[in-house]
C-alpha positions as CSV (number, residue, x, y, z in Angstrom):
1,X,66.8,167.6,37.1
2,X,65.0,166.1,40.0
3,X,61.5,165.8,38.1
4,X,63.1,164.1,35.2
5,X,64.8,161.7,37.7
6,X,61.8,161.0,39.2
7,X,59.8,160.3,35.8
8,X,62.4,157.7,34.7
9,X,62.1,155.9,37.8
10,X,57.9,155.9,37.4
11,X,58.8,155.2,33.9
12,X,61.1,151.7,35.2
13,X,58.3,151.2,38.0
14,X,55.8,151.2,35.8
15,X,57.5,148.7,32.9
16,X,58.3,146.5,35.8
17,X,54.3,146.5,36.4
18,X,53.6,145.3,33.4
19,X,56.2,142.9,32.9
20,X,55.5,141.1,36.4
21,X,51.9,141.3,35.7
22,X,52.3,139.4,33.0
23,X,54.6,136.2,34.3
24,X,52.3,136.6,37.1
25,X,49.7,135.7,34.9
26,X,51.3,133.4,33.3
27,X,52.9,131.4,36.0
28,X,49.3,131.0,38.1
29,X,47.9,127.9,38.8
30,X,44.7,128.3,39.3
31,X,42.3,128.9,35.9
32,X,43.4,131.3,34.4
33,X,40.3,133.5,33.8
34,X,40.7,133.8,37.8
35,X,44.2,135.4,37.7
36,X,42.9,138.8,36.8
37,X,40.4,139.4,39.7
38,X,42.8,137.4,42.2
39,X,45.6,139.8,41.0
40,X,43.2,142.8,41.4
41,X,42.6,141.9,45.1
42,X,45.5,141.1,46.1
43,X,46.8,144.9,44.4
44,X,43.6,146.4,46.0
45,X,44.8,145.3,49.7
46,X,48.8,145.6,48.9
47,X,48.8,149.2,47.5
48,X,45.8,150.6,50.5
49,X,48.4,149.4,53.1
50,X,51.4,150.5,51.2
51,X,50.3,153.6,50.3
52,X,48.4,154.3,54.4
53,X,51.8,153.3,55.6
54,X,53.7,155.7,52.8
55,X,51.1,158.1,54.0
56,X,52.8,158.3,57.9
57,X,49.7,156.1,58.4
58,X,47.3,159.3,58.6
59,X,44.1,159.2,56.4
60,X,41.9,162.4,56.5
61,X,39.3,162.3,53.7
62,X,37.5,165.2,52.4
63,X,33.7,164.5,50.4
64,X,35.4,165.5,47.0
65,X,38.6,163.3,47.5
66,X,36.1,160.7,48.5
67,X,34.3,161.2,44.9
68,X,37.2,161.0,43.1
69,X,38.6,157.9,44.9
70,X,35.1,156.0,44.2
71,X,35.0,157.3,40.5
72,X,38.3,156.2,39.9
73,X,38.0,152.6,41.8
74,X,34.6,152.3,39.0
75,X,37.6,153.4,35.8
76,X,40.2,151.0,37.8
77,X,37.7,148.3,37.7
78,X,36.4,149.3,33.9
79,X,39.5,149.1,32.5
80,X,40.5,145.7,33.8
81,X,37.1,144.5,32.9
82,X,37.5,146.1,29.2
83,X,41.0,144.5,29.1
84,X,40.2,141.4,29.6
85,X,36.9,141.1,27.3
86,X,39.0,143.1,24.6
87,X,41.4,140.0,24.8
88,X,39.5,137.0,24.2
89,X,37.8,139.1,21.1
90,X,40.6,140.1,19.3
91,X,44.2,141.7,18.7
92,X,46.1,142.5,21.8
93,X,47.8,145.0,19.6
94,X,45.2,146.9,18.2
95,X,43.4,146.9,21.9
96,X,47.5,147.9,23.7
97,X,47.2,151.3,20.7
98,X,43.7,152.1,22.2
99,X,44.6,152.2,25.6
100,X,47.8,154.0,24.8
101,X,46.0,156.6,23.3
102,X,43.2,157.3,26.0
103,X,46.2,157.2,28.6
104,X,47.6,160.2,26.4
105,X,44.8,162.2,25.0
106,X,42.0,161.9,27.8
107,X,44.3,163.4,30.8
108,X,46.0,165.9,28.0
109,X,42.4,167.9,26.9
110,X,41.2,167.8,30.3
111,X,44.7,169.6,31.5
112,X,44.5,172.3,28.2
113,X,40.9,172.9,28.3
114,X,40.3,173.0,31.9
115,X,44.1,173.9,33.4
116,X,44.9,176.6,30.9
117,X,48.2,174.1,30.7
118,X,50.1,175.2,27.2
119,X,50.5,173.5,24.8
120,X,53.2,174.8,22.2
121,X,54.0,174.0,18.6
122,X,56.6,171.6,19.6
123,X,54.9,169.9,22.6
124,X,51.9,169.3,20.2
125,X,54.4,167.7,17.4
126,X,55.8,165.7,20.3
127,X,52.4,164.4,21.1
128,X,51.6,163.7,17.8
129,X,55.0,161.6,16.8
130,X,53.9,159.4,20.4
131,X,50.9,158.3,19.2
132,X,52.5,157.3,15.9
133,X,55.4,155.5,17.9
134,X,52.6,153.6,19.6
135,X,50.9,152.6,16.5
136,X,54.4,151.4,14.5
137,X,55.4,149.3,17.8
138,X,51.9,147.4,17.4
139,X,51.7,147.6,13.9
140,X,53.2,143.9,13.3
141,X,51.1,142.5,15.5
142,X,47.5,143.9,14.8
143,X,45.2,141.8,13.1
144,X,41.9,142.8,12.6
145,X,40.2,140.5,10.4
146,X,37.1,138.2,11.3
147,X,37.4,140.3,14.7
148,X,33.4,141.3,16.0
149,X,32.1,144.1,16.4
150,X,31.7,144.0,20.1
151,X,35.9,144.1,20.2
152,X,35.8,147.9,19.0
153,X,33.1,148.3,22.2
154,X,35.8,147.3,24.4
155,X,38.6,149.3,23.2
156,X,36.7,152.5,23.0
157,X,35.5,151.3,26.5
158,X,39.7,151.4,27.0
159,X,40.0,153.8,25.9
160,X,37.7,156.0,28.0
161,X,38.4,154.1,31.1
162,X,42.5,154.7,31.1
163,X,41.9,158.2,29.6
164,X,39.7,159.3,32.7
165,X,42.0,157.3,35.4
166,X,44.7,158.9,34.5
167,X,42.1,162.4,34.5
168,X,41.1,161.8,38.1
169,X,44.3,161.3,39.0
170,X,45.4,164.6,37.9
171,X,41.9,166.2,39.4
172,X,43.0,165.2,42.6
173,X,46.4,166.4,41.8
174,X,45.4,169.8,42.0
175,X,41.9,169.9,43.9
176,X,43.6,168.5,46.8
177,X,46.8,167.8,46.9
178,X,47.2,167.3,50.8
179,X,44.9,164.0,50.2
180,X,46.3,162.2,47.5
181,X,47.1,159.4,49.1
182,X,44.2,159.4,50.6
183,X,42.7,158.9,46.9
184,X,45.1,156.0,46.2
185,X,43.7,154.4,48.9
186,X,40.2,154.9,48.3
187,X,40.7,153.9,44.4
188,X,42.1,150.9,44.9
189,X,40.4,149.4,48.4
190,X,37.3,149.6,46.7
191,X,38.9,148.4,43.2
192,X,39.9,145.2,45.5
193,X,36.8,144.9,46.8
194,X,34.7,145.0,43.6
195,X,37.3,142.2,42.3
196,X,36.0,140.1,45.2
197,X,32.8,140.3,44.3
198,X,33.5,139.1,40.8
199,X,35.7,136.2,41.9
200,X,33.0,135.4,44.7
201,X,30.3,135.5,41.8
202,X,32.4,133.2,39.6
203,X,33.8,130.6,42.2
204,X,31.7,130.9,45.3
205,X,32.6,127.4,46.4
206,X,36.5,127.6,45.8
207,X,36.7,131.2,46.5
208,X,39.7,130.8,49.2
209,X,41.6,128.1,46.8
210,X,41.5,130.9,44.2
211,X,44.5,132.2,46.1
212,X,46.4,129.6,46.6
213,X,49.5,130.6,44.9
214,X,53.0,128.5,43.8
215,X,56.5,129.4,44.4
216,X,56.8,130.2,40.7
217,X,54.0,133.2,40.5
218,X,54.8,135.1,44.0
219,X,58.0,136.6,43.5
220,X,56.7,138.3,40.1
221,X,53.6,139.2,42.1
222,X,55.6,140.5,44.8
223,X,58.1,142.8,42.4
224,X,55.2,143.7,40.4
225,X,53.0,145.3,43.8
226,X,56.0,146.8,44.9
227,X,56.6,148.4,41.7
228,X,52.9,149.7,41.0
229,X,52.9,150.7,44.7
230,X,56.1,153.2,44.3
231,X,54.5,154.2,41.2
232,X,51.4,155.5,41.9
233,X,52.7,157.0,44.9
234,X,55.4,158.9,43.3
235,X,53.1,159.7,40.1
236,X,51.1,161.5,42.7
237,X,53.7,163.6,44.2
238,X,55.3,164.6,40.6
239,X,51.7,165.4,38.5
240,X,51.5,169.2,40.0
241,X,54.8,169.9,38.9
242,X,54.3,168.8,35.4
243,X,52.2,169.6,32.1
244,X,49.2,166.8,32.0
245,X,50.1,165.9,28.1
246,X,54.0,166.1,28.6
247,X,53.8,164.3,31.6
248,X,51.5,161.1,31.0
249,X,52.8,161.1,26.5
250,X,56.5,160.5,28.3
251,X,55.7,158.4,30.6
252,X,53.3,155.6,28.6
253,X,55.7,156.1,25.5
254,X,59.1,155.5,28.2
255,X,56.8,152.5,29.6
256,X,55.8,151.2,26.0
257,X,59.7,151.7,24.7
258,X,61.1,149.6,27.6
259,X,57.9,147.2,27.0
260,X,59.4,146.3,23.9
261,X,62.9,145.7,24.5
262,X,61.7,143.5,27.0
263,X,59.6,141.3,24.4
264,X,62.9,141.2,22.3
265,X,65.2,140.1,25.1
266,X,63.7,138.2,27.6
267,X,60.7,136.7,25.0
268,X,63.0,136.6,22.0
269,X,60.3,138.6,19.8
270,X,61.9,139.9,16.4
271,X,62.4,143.4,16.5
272,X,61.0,144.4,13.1
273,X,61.5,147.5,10.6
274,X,58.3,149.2,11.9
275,X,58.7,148.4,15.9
276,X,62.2,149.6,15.7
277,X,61.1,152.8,13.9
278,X,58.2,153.3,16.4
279,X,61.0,153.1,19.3
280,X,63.1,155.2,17.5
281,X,60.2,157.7,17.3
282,X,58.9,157.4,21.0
283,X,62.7,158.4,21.9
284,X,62.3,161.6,19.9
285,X,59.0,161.9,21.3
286,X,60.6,162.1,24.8
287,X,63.9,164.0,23.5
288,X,61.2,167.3,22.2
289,X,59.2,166.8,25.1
290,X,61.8,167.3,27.7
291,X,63.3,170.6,26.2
């Protein structure tokens, strides 16, 4: 009772994420190319403190944990690199479905070939009826044609990068549990740091007014580093106690379901036969994963 408690609140956590990310994005006054690496630093310094301070500020770091933060700080980075080249070359939909899929099948091999985790009948056909979900909630929107070749680069490039952050995650889930918030802290202080250095590279003269933020983007920026904060940190604590595929298939399909309700009622999208079939999926999804 208490893990499935604590998956809906990483599942709420993580929508909120994504939905302040975005009016955080969109309410930033600087140019707008900047609002990704500004947001990354700003995460990278917000989640190390949060997470050093969640930690009983104690940080003891083992070689491998040190490894595995460092690797994951280089998918971190990857993956908001990949997302935002995968943008400006074509369908956000089509690049969301990739993304979705690496966060579900990467971590979900790695835990069945390499954790002897089981994987019955019904968990498979629960997997399998996800990644259909995901595709019908996207399906509307994809549009493929005229799109480059280098926009498939990216979202395999997605694809990998979410897959294996969500992977390492899980590594130092079980390889050493006693430092996983040490991990967090290493992933994302050198994730912020990277960031920097691409906002330096890009606007070395105006570096400092790249962060000069309006009253209009901090309070999504504040509820949306809060929310990724808790997440994280309580993704951490829940990942040994769960399967890899039922775990991380529930929670981006619970994160992707509330996604699009919130499109519908707070962006006025129209929810269409094959989004509202895709949510109705993702819910059985969850339903035959949680028996």
């Amino acid at each position: 009772m208490m893990s499935a408690i604590l998956i809906a609140v990483i599942i709420l956590l993580y929508s909120f994420q994504t939905l302040f990310c975005k009016l955080f994005t969109d309410r930033y006054p600087g140019k707008s190319e900047l609002s990704s690496p500004v947001f990354c630093v700003i995460e990278g310094v917000f989640i190390t403190l949060f997470t050093f301070a969640f930690n009983g500020f104690k940080f003891a770091c083992a070689p491998l944990t040190l490894l595995l933060g460092v690797l994951n700080a280089a998918m971190l980075f990857g993956y908001n690199t990949s997302l935002i080249a995968a943008g400006k070359k074509g369908s956000f939909a089509f690049m969301n479905v990739c993304m979705l899929f690496g966060g579900i099948i990467v971590p979900s091999v790695y835990g069945v070939i390499w954790l002897s985790e089981s994987m019955s009948a019904l968990k498979l056909i629960g997997v399998a009826v996800m990644l259909v979900a995901c595709v019908l909630m996207n399906l509307d929107e994809i549009k493929l044609k005229n799109t480059p070749a280098i926009y498939y680069v990216f979202c395999l490039l997605l694809f990998i990068f979410n897959g294996m952050y969500g992977t390492f995650v899980k590594m130092q889930s079980v390889w050493g549990p006693d430092q996983k918030q040490e991990m967090i802290m290493i992933t994302f202080l050198i994730m912020g740091v990277i960031a920097f250095i691409e906002l330096y590279s890009k606007e070395k003269k105006d570096t400092a007014r790249a962060f000069t933020l309006n009253k209009k983007c901090i309070a999504p920026l504040v509820i949306c580093l809060l929310s990724a904060a808790l997440a994280i940190n309580l993704l951490m604590f829940i990942l040994p106690l769960i399967d890899t595929a039922v775990l991380y298939t529930i929670e981006n399909g619970g994160v992707l379901i509330l996604s699009a309700i919130y499109s519908v009622v707070l962006f006025k999208e129209k929810l269409r036969t094959p989004k509202l079939i895709g949510i109705l999926l993702a819910v059985i999804s969850i339903t035959v994963l949680s028996i």
